[in-house]
N, C-alpha and C positions, 0 to 999 in steps of 0.2 A: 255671111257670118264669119267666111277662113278672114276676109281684109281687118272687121273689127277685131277677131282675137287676135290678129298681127299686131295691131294699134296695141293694145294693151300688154300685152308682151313686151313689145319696143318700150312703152312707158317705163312698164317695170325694169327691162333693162339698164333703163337711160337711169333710174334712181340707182341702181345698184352701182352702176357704174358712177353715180356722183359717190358714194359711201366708199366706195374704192379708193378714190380722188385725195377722201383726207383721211388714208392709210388705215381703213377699215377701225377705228376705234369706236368702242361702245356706241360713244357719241355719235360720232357719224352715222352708224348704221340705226339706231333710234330713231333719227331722226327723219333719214330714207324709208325707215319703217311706219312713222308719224302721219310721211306723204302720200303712201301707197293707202291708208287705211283710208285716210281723207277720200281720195277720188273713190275708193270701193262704197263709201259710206254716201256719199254725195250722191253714187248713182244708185244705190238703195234707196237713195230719197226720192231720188225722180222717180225710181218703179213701183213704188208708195203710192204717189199721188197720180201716177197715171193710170192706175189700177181703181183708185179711188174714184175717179172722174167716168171710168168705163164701170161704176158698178159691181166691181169684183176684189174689194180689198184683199190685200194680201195679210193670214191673218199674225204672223210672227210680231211678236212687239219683246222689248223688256219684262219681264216675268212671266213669260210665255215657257215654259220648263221640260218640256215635254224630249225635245230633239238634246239634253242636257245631261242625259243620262247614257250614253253611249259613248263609245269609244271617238275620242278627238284628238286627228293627227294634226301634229305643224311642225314645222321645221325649227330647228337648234335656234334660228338668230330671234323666231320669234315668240318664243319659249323663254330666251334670255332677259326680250321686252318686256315681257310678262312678270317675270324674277323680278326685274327690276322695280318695275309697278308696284309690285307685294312689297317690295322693303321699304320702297319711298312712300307709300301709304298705310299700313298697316303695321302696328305697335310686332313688337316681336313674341309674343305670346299668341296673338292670332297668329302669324307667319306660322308659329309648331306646331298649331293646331290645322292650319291648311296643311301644311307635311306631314300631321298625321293622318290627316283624311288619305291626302296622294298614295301614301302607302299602301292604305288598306285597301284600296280600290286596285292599286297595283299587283297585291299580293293575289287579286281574284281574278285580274286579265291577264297576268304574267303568263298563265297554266293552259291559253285557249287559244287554240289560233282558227282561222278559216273562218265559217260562220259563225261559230261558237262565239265566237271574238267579236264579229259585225255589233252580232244582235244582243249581247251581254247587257244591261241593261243597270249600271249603276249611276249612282251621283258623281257629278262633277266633283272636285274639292273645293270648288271655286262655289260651289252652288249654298246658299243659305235665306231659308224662308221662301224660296222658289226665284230668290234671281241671283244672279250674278254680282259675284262681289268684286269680277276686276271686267266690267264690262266695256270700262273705255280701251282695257288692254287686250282683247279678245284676241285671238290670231282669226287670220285671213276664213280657215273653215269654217269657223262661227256664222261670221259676217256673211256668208254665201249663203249658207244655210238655210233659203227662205220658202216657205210650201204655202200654196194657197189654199188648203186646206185642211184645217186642224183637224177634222177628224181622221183622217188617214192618220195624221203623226199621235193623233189617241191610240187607234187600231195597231200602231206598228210598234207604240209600246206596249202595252198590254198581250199583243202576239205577234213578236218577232218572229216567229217558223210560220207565219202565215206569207206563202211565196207572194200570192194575188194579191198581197199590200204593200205598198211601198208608201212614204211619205211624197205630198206632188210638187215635189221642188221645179223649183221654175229654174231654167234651162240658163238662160244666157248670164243673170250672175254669177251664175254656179261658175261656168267656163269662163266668164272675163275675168273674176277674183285669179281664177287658179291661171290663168294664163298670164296674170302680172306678176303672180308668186315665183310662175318658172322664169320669165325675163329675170327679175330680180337675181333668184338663185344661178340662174346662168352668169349674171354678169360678174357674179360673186367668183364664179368658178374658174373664170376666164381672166380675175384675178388674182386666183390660187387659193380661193378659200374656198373651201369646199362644204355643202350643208347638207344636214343629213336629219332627218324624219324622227321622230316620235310621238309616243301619246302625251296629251300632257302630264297625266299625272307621275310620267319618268320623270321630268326635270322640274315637279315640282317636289319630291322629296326631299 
């Protein structure tokens, strides 16, 4: 498992390092961001259907809303993808309207840290009629995101102070997603730009 999440690290580096290459502008890094999401998505696909084939679907799909309601960290450049997404698609009256949701979701995790904060339990700003309305722009969290079984992620919403549940996210996307994020952001860093963490509903205000 250490040599795979090398491999995906180094990927993620190697992109960041191309983003660097053409002096880190929006563009660039979009589109370094465009590549990484590919390969994360591609191999969700293959752990889809090989899941499928052993009899054990995995059950996350699109409008699947459950894990949507909790606190979602990503980093500044992919938060900016995201910004970007909402203004190239969405008229500017929905935009105030997703930045009024941001807010007010903001205003009730701002006040909580630690657990408080884990298991908090509101809607995305993004979320409407139970899915996602900038799904193709998701940051990297999302996409890892994946549990083989809904009812855990029922039982973890409904009782977050329940310690003996947890959602059963399946292990090696979770760590190849996040291990490409940190190449990326390393490479980033080792170019002088430096990325730094939030929920999303900070940067979508």
């Amino acid at each position: 498992m250490e040599n795979i999440e090398k491999a995906f690290y180094h990927d993620g580096f190697q992109l960041g390092m191309k983003a660097a290459e053409n002096g880190f502008s929006s563009e660039s890094i979009f589109n370094a961001l465009n590549s990484m999401y590919a390969v994360i998505d591609k191999l969700n696909d293959s752990l889809f259907d090989f899941a499928r084939q052993q009899g054990q679907p995995i059950n996350c799909k699109k409008g699947c809303e459950w894990c949507c309601h909790q606190p979602i960290f990503a980093l500044d450049y992919e938060l900016d993808y995201l910004a970007n997404y909402l203004k190239n698609n969405f008229p500017e009256p929905e935009q105030y309207t997703i930045a009024e949701r941001a807010t007010e979701k903001n205003n009730k995790l701002k006040v909580l840290n630690n657990d408080a904060l884990l298991n908090a339990k509101h809607p995305c700003p993004l979320l409407k009629n139970g899915l996602c309305m900038a799904y193709e722009a998701r940051p990297v969290a999302c996409r890892i995101y994946l549990s083989s079984d809904v009812n855990t992620c029922l039982k973890f919403f409904h009782e977050p102070e329940d310690k003996s549940n947890f959602p059963a996210l399946l292990d090696f996307p979770m760590r190849a997603g996040r291990m490409m994020n940190e190449g990326f952001k390393a490479a980033l860093k080792t170019n002088g730009r430096s990325a730094k963490e939030f929920r999303i509903e900070e940067k979508l205000i």
